[in-house]
Residue, then its C-alpha position, 0 to 999 in steps of 0.5 A: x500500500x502506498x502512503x496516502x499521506x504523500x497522495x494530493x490533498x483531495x485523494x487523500x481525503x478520498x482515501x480518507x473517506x474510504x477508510x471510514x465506509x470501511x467499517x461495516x459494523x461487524x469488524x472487531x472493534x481493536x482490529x477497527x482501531x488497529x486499523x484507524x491507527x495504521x492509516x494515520x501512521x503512516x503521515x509524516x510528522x512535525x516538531x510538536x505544535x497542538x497546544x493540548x489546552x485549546x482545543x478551541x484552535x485544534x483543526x478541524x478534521x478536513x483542515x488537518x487532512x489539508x493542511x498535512x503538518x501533523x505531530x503525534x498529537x494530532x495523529x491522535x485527533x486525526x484517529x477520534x475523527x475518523x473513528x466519530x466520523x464513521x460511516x457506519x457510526x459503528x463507534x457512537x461519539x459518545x464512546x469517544x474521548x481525547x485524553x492528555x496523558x503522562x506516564x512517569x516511568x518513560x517520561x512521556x505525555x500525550x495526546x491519545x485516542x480512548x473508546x469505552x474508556x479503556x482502548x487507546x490508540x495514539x500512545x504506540x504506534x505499533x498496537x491498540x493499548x487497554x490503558x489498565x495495562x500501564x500501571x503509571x498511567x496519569x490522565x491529565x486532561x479529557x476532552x469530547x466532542x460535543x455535538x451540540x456545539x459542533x466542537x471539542x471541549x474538556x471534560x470537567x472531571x472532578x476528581x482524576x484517577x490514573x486510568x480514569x477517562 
């Protein structure tokens, strides 16, 4: 498979769309997710430049597809699109999160994707994560899409756990 990412804005965008329409409902969700997490990549990233605490400037799905500079974090956001996106809405966005997270131990934060606050996708590159497997997992911030007001806002969580998403 060629990388789509190296492809013109509107095939990209095509390929995009065809990854959406792929999921029929009946694939197994961490194959789902495996395969969210491959397509995105496979892009080429940059020095970090999303600021995590404005998701108010964070692009929106089709900007980010055209813009094409990307960073691991918003890799991940590029996965919570294509999964809310769907066209089979087998993922209900309500099963979604972003999560700013830090684990200690590697001295490492970021930005991943969660489905039914257990799966992340965006913390490696390689496979889908059940985050109960990563004892010093620290959520620093969740944020949703709100459908309401057609945007991502954080979720104000009163009291935050390891692991809690």
């Amino acid at each position: 498979m060629h990388n789509p990412f190296l492809l013109h804005s509107q095939q990209l965008r095509q390929r995009w769309k065809d990854l959406r329409s792929s999921f029929d409902g009946e694939t197994d969700l961490i194959a789902q997710l495996q395969t969210v997490s491959d397509f995105w990549n496979q892009a080429p990233t940059s020095k970090p430049y999303l600021d995590y605490l404005d998701p108010s400037n964070w692009p929106d799905a089709w900007s980010l597809l055209d813009n094409k500079i990307l960073d691991k974090n918003s890799l991940s956001l590029g996965m919570f699109y294509t999964l809310m996106l769907c066209g089979q809405r087998s993922i209900d966005p309500a099963r979604l999160r972003l999560s700013m997270v830090r684990q200690s131990s590697l001295a490492w934060e970021g930005l991943v994707c969660v489905v039914d606050d257990r799966w992340a996708i965006g913390y490696d590159a390689n496979r889908v994560i059940d985050i109960q497997s990563i004892p010093d997992l620290f959520i620093m911030h969740t944020y949703k899409y709100d459908l309401r007001k057609r945007s991502i806002a954080e979720i104000e969580l009163s009291i935050v756990h390891s692991h809690q998403v």
